[in-house]
Every structure is written in structure tokens, then in C-alpha cells.
C-alpha positions in Angstrom: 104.2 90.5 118.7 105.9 87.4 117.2 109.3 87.3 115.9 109.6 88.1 111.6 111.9 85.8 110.0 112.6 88.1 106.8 114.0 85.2 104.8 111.1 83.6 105.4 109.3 86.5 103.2 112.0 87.2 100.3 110.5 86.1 96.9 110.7 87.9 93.9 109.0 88.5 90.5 110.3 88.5 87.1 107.8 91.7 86.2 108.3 93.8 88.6 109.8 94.8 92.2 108.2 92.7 94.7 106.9 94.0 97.9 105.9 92.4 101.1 104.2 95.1 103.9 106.0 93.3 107.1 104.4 95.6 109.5 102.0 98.4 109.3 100.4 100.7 112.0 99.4 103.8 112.8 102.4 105.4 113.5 105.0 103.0 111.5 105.3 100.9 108.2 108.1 98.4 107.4 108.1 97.4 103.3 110.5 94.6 102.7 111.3 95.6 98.4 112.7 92.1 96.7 114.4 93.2 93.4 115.5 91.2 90.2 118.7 92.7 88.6 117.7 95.6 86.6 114.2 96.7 89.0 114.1 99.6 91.4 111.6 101.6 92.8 112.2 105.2 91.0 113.0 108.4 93.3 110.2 110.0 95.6 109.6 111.8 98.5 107.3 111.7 101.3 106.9 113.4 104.1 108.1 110.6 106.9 111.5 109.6 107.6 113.0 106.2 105.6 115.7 104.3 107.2 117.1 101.9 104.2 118.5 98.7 105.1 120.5 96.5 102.3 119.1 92.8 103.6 120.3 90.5 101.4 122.7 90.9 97.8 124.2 94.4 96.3 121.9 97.1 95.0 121.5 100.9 95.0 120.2 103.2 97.4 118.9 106.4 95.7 118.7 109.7 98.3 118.7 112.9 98.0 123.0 113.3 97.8 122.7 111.1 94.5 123.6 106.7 94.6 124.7 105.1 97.1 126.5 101.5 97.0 124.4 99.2 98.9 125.2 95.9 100.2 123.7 93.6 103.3 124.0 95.4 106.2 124.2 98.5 104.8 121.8 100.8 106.4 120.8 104.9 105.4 118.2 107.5 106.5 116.4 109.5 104.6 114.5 112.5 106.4 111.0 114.0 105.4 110.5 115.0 101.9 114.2 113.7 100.6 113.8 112.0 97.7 114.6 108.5 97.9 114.6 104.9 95.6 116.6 101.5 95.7 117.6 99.6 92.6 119.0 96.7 91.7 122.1 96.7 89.8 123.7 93.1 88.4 121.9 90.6 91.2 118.9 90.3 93.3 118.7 92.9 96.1 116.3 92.8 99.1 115.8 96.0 101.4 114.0 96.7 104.1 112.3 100.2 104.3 110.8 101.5 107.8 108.9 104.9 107.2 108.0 106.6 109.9 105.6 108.5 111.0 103.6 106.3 108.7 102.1 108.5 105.5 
């Protein structure tokens, strides 16, 4: 498999959240969320585990314990069925979501 530059995939929309599927198989999906101050993707559950990681800017991380503070590099795992959502707050915010076993 060839190397992913995520940078290389950030854009955003003006709309609504922006999502870019990075990776996608059978067992695994990787969902890179590019936000615009203000957008999130609202709380939900599934029943994989999420591993949340703050690429680029400051956001919110939404898990079942209530918000979390969010900025690059910061990483969090949410198992099966915990409710989970990111938002932007003031700036952009890009985040990587891996989910697996894929739903």
C-alpha cells in the first residue's frame, strides 16, 4: 500500500463538515472529518471501536465521559457503542477517525 499524505487530503466546506474515506476494508475504515469553526459531527454510537486523533487545529472530541479539549496530536478511544462526535470550536479542526471492526 502507498504512503497517505493527509495534508495532501485536508479541504474543507463552508456547508458542512467535510469528509474524505482515507481507507476502507473489510475489517477497518479510516474517515479523515475537515471542520470549519462552528461544524461537528453530532454524538453517535456504533458498535466498533473509534480511536480519535486531533490532526491539524483545536476542536472537540465528544465521548461518552462528556467534551474533551482537542488539539494536534491529541489522540482518544472510544469502545463499541460509546457515543462519540468531534466539533469545531473557534478554528478549523481536522481529525482522523479509525473504526474498527468496520460497521
Amino acid at each position: 500500500m502507498d504512503t497517505i499524505l493527509l495534508k495532501d487530503k485536508i479541504s474543507f466546506s463552508k456547508d458542512n463538515p467535510k469528509k474524505e474515506i482515507i481507507y476502507d476494508s473489510e475489517k477497518a475504515k479510516a474517515v479523515l472529518f475537515c471542520l470549519e469553526p462552528g461544524q461537528g459531527v453530532g454524538p453517535h454510537a456504533v458498535s466498533s471501536e473509534i480511536a480519535l486523533m486531533a490532526i491539524d487545529g483545536k476542536g472537540i472530541f465528544i465521548t461518552g465521559d462528556g467534551e474533551k479539549q482537542a488539539e494536534k496530536g491529541s489522540l482518544v478511544v472510544c469502545k463499541e457503542n460509546e457515543q462519540h462526535g468531534i466539533k469545531a470550536d473557534k478554528e478549523r479542526f481536522v481529525a482522523l477517525a479509525v473504526i474498527s471492526p468496520r460497521p
